[in-house]
C-alpha positions in Angstrom: 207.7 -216.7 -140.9 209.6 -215.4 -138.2 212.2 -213.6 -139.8 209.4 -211.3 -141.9 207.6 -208.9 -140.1 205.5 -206.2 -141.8 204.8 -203.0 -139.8 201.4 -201.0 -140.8 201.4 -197.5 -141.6 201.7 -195.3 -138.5 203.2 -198.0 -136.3 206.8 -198.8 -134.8 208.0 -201.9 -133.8 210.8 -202.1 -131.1 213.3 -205.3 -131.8 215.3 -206.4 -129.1 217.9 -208.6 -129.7 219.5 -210.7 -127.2 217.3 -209.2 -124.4 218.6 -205.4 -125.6 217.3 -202.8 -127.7 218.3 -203.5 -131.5 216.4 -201.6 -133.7 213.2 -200.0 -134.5 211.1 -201.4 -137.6 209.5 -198.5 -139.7 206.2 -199.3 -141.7 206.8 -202.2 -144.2 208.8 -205.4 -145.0 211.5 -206.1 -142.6 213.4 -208.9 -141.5 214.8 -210.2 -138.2 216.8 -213.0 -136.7 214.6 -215.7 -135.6 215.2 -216.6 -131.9 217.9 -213.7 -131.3 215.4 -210.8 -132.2 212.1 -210.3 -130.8 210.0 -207.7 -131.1 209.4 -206.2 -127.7 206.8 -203.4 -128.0 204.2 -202.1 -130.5 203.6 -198.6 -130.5 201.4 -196.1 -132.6 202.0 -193.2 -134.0 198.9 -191.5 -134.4 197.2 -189.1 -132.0 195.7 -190.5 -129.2 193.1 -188.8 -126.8 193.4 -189.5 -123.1 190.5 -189.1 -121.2 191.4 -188.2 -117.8 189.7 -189.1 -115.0 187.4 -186.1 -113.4 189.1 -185.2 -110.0 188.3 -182.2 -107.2 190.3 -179.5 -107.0 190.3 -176.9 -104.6 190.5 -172.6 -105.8 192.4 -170.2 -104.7 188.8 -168.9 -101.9 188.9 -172.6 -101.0 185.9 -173.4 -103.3 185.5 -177.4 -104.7 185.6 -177.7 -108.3 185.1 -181.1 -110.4 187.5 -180.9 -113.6 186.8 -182.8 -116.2 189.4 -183.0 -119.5 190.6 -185.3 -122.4 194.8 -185.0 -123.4 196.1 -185.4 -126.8 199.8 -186.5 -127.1 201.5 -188.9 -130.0 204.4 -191.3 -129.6 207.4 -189.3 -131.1 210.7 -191.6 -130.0 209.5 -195.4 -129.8 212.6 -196.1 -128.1 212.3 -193.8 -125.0 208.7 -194.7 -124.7 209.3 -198.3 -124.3 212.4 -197.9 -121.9 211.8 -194.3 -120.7 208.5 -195.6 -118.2 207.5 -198.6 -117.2 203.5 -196.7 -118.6 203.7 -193.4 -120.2 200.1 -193.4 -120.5 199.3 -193.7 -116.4 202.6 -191.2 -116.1 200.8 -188.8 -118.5 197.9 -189.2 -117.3 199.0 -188.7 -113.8 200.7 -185.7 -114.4 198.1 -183.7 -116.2 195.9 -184.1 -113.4 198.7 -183.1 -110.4 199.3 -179.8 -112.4 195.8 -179.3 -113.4 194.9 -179.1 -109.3 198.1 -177.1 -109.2 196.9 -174.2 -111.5 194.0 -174.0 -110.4 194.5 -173.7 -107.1 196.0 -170.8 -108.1 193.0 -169.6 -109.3 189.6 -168.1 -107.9 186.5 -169.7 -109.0 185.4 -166.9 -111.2 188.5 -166.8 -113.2 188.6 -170.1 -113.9 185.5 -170.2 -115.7 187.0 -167.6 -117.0 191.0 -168.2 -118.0 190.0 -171.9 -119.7 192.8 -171.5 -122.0 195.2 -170.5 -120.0 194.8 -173.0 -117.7 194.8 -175.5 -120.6 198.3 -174.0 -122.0 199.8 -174.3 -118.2 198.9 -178.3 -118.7 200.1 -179.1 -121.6 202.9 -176.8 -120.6 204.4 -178.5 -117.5 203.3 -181.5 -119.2 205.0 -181.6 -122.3 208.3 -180.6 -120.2 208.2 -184.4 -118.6 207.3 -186.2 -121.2 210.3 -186.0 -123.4 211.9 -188.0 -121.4 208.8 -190.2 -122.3 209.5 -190.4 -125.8 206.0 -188.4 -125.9 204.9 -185.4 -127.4 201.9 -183.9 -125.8 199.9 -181.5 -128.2 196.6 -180.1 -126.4 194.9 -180.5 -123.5 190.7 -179.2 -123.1 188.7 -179.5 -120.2 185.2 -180.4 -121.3 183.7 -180.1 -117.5 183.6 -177.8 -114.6 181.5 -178.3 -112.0 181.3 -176.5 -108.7 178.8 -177.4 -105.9 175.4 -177.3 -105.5 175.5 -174.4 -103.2 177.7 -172.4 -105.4 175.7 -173.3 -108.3 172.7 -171.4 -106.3 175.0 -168.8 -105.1 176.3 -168.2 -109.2 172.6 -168.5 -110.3 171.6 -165.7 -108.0 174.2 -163.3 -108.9 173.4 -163.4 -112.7 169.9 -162.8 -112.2 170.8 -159.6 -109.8 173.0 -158.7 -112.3 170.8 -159.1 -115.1 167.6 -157.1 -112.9 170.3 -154.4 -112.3 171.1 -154.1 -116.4 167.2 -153.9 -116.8 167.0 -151.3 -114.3 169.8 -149.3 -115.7 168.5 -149.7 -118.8 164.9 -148.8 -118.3 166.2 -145.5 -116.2 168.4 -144.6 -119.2 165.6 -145.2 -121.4 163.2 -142.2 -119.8 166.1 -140.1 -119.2 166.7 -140.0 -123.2 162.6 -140.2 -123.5 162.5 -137.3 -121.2 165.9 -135.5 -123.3 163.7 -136.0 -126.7 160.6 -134.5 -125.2 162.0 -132.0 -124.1 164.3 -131.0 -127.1 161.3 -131.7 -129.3 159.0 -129.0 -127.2 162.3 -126.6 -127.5 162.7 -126.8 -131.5 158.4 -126.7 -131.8 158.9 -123.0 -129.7 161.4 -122.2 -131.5 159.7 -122.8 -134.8 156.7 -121.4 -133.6 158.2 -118.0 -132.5 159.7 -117.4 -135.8 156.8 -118.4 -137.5 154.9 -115.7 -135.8 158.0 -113.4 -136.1 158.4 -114.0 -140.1 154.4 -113.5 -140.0 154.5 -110.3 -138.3 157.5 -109.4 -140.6 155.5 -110.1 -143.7 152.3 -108.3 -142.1 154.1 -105.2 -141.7 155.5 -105.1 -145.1 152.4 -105.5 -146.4 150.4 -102.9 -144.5 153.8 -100.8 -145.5 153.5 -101.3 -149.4 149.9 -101.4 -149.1 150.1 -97.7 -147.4 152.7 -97.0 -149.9 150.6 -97.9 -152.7 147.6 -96.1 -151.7 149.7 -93.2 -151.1 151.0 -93.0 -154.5 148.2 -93.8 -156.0 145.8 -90.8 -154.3 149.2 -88.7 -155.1 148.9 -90.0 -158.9 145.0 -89.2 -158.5 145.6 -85.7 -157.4 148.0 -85.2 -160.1 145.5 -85.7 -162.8 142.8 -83.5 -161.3 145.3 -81.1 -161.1 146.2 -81.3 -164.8 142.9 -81.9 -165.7 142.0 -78.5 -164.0 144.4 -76.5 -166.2 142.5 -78.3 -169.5 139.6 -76.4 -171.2 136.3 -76.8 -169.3 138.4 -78.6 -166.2 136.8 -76.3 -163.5 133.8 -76.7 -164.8 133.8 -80.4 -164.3 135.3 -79.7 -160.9 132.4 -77.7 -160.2 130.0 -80.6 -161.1 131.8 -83.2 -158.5 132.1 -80.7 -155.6 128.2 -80.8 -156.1 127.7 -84.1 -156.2 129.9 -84.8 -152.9 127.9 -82.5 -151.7 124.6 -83.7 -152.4 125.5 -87.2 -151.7 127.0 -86.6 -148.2 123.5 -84.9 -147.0 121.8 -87.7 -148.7 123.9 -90.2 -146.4 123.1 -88.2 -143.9 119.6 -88.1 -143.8 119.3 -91.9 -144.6 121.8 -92.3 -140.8 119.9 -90.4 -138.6 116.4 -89.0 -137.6 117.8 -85.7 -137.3 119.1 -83.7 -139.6 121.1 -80.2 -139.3 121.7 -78.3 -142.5 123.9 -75.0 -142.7 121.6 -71.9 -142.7 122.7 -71.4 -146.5 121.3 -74.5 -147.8 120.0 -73.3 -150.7 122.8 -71.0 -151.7 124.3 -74.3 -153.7 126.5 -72.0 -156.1 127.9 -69.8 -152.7 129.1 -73.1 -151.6 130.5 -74.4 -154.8 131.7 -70.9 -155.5 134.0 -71.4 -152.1 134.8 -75.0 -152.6 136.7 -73.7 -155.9 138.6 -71.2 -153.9 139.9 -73.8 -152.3 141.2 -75.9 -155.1 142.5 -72.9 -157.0 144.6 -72.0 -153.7 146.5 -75.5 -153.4 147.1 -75.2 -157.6 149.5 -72.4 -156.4 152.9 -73.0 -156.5 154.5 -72.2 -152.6 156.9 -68.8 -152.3 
């Protein structure tokens, strides 16, 4: 029937009547006047993507640059964008790509490989400015291509790999110095360690050879002690007696057993003489000093 009209969800429909703008339908049943109403555009409220056409643009060093990118926008006031442009979709769509050669000509060709969102922000930006009058929202804009020439392709190419020879350098260089750093720290701490090694080792020899002196010293002192007591006992000398002989006897029997010659003392047989003196001797150390 032509007085029932039934919008779908996420559509308007723009009545006129007469040959000027009546209403807008929302989603649903609603009813016109058949003949005086007609329903003069359709629009759609979702989000639409926009591809827009790839175009050259020229950098800030005069480089080319191919720029390809998709818009997003969505129909916010049906009534401006079905009296607000004869198109909104070519204005749009003309518009995002007169700024996008506008920012980046403002740009070097490094930085815009670079500054991707920014320039995508500046878009949508000076975009979104115009279309209100559009009855448009625009909500993003990405650029899924750049593309400089052939030659500057080369030229880019060439650059990273000197760049990336020049890290390996650096880093190969930085690697011996710290090799070399480690070596020689390592052979610093090993002297180190070594010299007080041999230091604590000397240390310890000389305290040994000290308690070992120190222990034979008290121990001949202990020894001499006891003889000395042993003296003063009954039948003491008498047993001193007895070991000076011996000593005696065993030193010339050393004696003869070292050498092919042997040279006695013209008393030789005069043992008890020489015992007799030995004696002397002893008894003279037993007495206390003045």
């Amino acid at each position: 029937m032509q007085s029932i009209k039934v919008v779908p969800q996420q559509t308007a429909w723009v009545v006129e009547r007469l040959g000027k703008f009546h209403a807008v339908l929302t989603p649903g049943l609603n009813f016109i006047i058949p003949f005086i109403d007609r329903v003069a555009y359709r629009h759609s409220l979702k989000e639409i993507p926009l591809d827009t056409p790839s175009q050259v643009c020229i950098t800030r060093d005069n480089t080319q640059l191919t720029v390809d990118g998709v818009l997003f926008f969505q129909v916010t006031d049906p009534q401006r964008a079905s009296y607000g442009t004869s198109n909104y979709v070519i204005a749009i769509t003309q518009l995002a790509q007169t700024t996008l050669r506008s920012v980046v000509g403002k740009m070097e060709l490094d930085k815009t490989f670079e500054e991707r969102d920014l320039i995508n922000k500046s878009v949508v930006s000076a975009i979104d400015e115009a279309a209100l009058n559009w009855g448009v929202k625009v909500l993003r804009y990405e650029i899924k291509d750049l593309t400089p020439p052939a030659v500057i392709l080369q030229a880019m190419q060439q650059q990273i790999t000197a760049e990336r020879e020049k890290r390996a350098v650096v880093a190969a260089s930085e690697g011996r110095k710290l090799e070399q750093i480690n070596l020689a720290t390592g052979a610093r701490e090993a002297a180190i360690a070594q010299s007080e090694g041999e230091k604590q080792a000397e240390i310890n020899k000389a305290e040994g050879q000290a308690a070992a002196t120190l222990a034979i010293a008290t121990a001949t002192a202990e020894a001499l002690r006891r003889i000395a007591a042993a003296t003063e006992e009954k039948g003491g000398m008498t047993a001193v007696n007895l070991q000076v002989a011996e000593k005696y006897v065993a030193a010339f029997g050393e004696l003869a057993k070292s050498s092919n010659t042997l040279v006695v003392p013209g008393n030789m047989a005069d043992m008890s003489t020489l015992i007799t003196s030995a004696m002397k001797i002893v008894e003279g150390t037993k007495k206390p000093a003045p």
